[in-house]
C-alpha positions as CSV (number, residue, x, y, z in Angstrom):
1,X,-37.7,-101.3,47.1
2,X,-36.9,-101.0,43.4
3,X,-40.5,-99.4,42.9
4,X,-39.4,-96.9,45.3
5,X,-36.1,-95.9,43.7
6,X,-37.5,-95.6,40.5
7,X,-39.8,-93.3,41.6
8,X,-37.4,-91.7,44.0
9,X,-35.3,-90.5,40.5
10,X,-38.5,-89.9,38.1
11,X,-39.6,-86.9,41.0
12,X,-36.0,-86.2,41.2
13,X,-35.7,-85.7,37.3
14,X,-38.8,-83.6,37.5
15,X,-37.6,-81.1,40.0
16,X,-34.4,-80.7,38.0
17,X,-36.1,-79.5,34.8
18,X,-39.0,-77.4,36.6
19,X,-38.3,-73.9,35.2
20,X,-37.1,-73.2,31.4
21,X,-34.9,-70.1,30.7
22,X,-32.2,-68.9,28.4
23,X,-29.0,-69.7,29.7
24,X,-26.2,-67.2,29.2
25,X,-22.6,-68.3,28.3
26,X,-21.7,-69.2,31.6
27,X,-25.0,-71.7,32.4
28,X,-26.3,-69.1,34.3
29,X,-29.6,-67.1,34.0
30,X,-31.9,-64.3,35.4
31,X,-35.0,-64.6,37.6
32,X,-37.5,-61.7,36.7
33,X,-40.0,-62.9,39.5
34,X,-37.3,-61.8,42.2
35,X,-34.4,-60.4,40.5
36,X,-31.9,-63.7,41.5
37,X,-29.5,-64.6,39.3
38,X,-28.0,-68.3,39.8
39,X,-26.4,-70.8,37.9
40,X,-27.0,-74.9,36.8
């Protein structure tokens, strides 16, 4: 059970950090690909 938990939060930590990008003051930044804008 632990093996799975751990694992559970290293994929977890992965999908938090997949995409790198200025932030602007507020956290927030621009996607170019489809014109969003959102915030972390």
């Amino acid at each position: 059970m632990k093996t799975i938990i751990a694992i559970a939060v290293l994929l977890a930590t992965g999908l938090a950090q997949a995409h790198s990008g200025g932030l602007d003051r507020q956290g927030c930044h621009h996607n170019r690909k489809t014109g969003g804008y959102h915030c972390h």
